[in-house]
N, C-alpha and C positions, 0 to 999 in steps of 0.2 A: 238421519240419512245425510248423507253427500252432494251436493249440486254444485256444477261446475258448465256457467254456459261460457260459449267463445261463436265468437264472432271469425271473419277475415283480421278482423284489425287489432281486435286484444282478447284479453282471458278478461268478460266483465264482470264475473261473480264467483268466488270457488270458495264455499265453506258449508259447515254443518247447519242445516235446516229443519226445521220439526215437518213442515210439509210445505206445498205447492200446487199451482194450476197454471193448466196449459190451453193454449185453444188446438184442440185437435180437430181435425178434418171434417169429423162428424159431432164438433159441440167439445165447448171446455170440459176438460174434467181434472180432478183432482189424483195427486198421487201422495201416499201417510209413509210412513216408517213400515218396512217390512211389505211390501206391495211385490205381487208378484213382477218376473222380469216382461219388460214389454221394449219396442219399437215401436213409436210411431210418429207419422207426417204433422206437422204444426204448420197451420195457417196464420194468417195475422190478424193479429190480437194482442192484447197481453198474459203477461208471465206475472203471475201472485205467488211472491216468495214469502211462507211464515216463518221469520225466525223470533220468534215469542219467548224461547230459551236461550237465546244468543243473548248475552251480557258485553261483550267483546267483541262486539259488530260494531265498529265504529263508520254512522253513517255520513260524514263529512270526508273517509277516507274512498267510497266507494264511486266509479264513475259515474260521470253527467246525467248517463242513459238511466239509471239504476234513481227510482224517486221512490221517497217513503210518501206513502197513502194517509193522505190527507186525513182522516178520523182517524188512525192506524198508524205511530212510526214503527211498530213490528212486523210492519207487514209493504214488501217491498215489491213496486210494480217496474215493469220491463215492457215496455213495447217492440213487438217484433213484425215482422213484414211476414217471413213464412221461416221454418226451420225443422229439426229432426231431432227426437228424445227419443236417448238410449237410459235405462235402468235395467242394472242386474247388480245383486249382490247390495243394494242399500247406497247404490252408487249411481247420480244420476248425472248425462250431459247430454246438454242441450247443446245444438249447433247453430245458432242464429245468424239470420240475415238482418 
């Protein structure tokens, strides 16, 4: 699937991802390949990006905000204040603050 979050100030993440977690309003959850289409409000928390099949992710190109997980560099955290996931079609974007 697709993720592409953006901020006010840049586009901080747009590439192919095997999955991801969000903190949504009522409790993190996870979204896979092929999920159905959703909308929903995100709280703050963080954003867990799996790219475990990304070979071509280079992590020294990606910004400040954007840190590989400490036991885990496949797996990329985002901290956010609050924001808005849109998924339809295997295409997802987050709107973060």
């Amino acid at each position: 699937m697709f993720l592409e979050i953006v901020t006010p100030e840049a586009i901080l993440f747009s590439s192919e991802v095997d999955s991801f977690s969000a903190p949504g309003i009522n409790g993190e959850f996870q979204i896979l390949n092929n999920h159905a289409p959703i909308v929903s409000i995100l709280k703050e928390g963080v954003v867990y990006i799996h790219v475990h099949n990304q070979e071509k992710l280079v992590l020294e190109d990606l910004p400040g905000q954007l840190v590989a997980k400490a036991d885990d560099d496949k797996i990329l955290t985002l901290a956010i204040n609050s924001g808005t996931l849109e998924l339809n079609d295997n295409k997802a974007i987050i709107l973060a603050d």
